[in-house]
C-alpha positions, 0 to 999 in steps of 0.5 A: 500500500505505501508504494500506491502513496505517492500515486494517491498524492498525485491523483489528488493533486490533479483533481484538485487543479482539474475542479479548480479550471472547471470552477474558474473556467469562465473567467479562464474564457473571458480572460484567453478572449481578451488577451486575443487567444492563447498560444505557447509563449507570450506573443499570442497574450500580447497581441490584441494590445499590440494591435490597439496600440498600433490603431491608436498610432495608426489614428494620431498619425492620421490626425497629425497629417490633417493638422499639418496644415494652418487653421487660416489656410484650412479654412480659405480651403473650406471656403473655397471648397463650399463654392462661395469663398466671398470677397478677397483681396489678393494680398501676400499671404492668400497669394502664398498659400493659394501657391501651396494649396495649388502645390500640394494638389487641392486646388486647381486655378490656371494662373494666381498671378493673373487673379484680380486684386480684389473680387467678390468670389474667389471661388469663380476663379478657383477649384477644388480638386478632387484629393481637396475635396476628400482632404476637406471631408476627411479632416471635418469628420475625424477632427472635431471643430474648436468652439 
């Protein structure tokens, strides 16, 4: 009977861990779903929260491009993207940056230096393009407006 002792010990020492993964089995779930599954060694653990700490850079990458670009010049692009720009005077600084918006692609204009002085629509003589437009809706909808 003593050589049975340690089998008997060893018996027990499984059902002890076997009732104890049946009690906390659901827990065990929820916690494996979580962490994004289950594999040998840690990566598998780490994986879920690897992939939201790259959406998150992901997002603030986005985020910072659409920033890039200076409130006053944003908003002469939504004016001229809305169609209805209003009155201007083509001083220095519209001059400059109609030049970078013209660059960077969002609009299209044919000549700036032949753009009157004054007028009451710029948008008669400037266009939006396409990638300008996109530009325009994707930063309205993922930065909030200042109030």
């Amino acid at each position: 009977m003593e050589a049975y002792i340690p089998l008997i010990q060893t018996g027990l020492w499984v059902a002890l861990i076997m009732a104890i993964i049946l009690i906390f089995q659901k827990p065990l779930y929820r916690l494996i779903e979580q962490a994004g599954g289950i594999q040998v060694g840690p990566f598998k653990l780490l994986e879920k929260k690897v992939d939201l700490v790259e959406q998150g850079v992901s997002k603030l990458r986005e985020q910072v491009f659409l920033l890039s670009m200076a409130p006053a010049m944003y908003a002469n692009l939504q004016k001229l993207d809305s169609g209805h720009f209003g009155t201007y005077t083509n001083t220095g600084p519209l001059k400059r940056e109609l030049y970078h918006l013209r660059d960077m692609g969002y609009i299209d204009v044919g000549s700036i230096s032949e753009i009157p002085d004054q007028g009451n629509n710029l948008s008669e003589r400037v266009t939006v393009t396409d990638i300008g437009h996109m530009y325009v809706q994707l930063r309205d909808s993922i930065i909030e407006p200042e109030v």
